[in-house]
N, C-alpha and C positions, 0 to 999 in steps of 0.2 A: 448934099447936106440939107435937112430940113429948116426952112424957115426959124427964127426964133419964136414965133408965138404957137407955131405947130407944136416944138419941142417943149414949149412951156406947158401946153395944154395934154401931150404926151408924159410927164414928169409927176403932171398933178392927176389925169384920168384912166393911166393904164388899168388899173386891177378893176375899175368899172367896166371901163372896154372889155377886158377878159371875161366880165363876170356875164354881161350880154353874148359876147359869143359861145361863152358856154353854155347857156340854158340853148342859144341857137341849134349846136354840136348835140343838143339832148335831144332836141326836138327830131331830130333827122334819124334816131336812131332805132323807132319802129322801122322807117325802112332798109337800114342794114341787119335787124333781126334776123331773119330768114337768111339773106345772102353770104352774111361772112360767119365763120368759124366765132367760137366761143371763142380763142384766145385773140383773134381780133379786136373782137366786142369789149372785153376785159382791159384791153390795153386803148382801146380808144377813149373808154370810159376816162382813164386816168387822168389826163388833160382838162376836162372839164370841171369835175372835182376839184384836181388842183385851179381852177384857175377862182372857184370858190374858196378854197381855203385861202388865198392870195388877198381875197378883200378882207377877212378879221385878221392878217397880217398886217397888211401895208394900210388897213382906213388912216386916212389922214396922215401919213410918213410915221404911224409908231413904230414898225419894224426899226426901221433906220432910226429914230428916236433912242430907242430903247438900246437899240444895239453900242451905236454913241455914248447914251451913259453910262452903258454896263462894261464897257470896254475899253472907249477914248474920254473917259468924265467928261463928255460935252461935249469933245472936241469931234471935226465935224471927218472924222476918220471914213466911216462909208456913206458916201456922195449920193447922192439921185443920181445921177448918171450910170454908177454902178449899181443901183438897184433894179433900175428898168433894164439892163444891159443881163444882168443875172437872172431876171427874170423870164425876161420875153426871149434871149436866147437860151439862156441854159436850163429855162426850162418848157416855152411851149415851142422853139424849135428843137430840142430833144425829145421831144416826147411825141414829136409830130414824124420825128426822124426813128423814132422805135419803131410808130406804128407802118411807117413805110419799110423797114428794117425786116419787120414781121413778114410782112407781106411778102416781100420777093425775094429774100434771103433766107431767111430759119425764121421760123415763128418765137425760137428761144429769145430773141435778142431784142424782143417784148418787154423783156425781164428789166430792161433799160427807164423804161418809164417805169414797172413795176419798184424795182431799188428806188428808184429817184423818189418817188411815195413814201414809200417805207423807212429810210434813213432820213429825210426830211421832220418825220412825226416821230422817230426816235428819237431826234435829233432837240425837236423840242420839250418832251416829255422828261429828256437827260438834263436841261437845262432848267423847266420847272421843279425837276426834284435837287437840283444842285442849289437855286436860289430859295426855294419853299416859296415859290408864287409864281402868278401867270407870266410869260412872256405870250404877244403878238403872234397868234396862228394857232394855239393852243389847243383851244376846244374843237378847232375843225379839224386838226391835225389828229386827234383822238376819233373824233365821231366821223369824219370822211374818208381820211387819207390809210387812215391803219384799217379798217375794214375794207376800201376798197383796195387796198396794195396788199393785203392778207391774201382776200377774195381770189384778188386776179394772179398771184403767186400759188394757190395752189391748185390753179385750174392751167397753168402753163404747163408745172411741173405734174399735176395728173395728166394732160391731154398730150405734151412735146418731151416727155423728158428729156430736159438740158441737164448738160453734165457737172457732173461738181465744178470743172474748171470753170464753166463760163458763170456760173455763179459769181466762183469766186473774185473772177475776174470784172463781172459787169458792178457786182456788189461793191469791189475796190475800187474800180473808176468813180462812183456817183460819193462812195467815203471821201475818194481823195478830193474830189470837185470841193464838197461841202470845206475840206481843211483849206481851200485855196482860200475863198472867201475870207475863212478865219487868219488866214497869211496875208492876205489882202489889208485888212484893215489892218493886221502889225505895221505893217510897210507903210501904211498912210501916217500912222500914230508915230512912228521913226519919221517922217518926213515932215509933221507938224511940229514936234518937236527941236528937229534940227533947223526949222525956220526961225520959230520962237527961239534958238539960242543964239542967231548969227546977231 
């Protein structure tokens, strides 16, 4: 178990931390140019990106802010602890686990970090048109996330063709993941609730 001041400084600095090792992850990546395959490259890329789109998410807890008002009016339904837990596992250890995935399994299964890109920036896109204004991740989910999970989706499917199934199948996994979150804070908002009533 981490120290309390580690965790404190973990709760308030992650999407910085990510945002430094992303540029790091960039810098390194003339020298896997030459070495690794295009849908390597493509799928490595992803992680980085996201972990930019991560900071005009999370600056300052507006994700979790926003999500709070728009869902629990205030109440404090999705936690820091579940945001750093959502983030730093499900998605730069999934996307770290695609790109080992790739590597020694099938290159299709790429497509894992690739969906996770793709249904994330829908995902907000479906929500700015639903409320007619920005939510938190917005504009990079537009200018980064959809071009580069575009990008590295049709260079999988040009160089590995993967099958319909595992689309369909990788594409469901990273939808369902996105509805837990959304099931998640029910379950929080139901348990605030029945605290406030006893």
């Amino acid at each position: 178990m981490l120290p309390r001041a580690a965790r404190t400084w973990i709760d308030t600095n992650w999407p910085y931390a990510g945002l430094t090792a992303g540029l790091f992850l960039l810098a390194i990546l003339p020298l896997l140019w030459r070495a690794w395959p295009l849908t390597l490259l493509v799928v490595f890329l992803q992680l980085p990106i996201y972990m930019a789109h991560q900071v005009e998410e999370h600056h300052h807890d507006r994700f979790r802010t926003f999500v709070n008002d728009h869902l629990a009016h205030g109440r404090n339904a999705l936690t820091t602890p579940a945001v750093v837990f959502i983030n730093l596992v499900g998605v730069w250890l999934v996307d770290l686990a695609a790109l080992y995935l790739a590597r020694f399994v099938d290159p299709s299964l790429g497509l894992i970090a690739i969906y996770l890109a793709l249904v994330n920036a829908l995902a907000h896109v479906a929500v700015a048109i639903l409320l007619r204004a920005y939510n938190p991740g917005l504009i990079t989910a537009i200018l980064l996330l959809l071009p580069a999970g575009s990008i590295g989706w049709w260079i999988i499917v040009h160089n590995d063709h993967p099958s319909l199934s595992a689309h369909l199948q990788i594409a469901g996994l990273v939808i369902l993941a996105h509805a837990a979150i959304l099931l998640y804070v029910r379950y929080r908002i139901h348990q605030l609730d029945s605290s406030a009533a006893v």
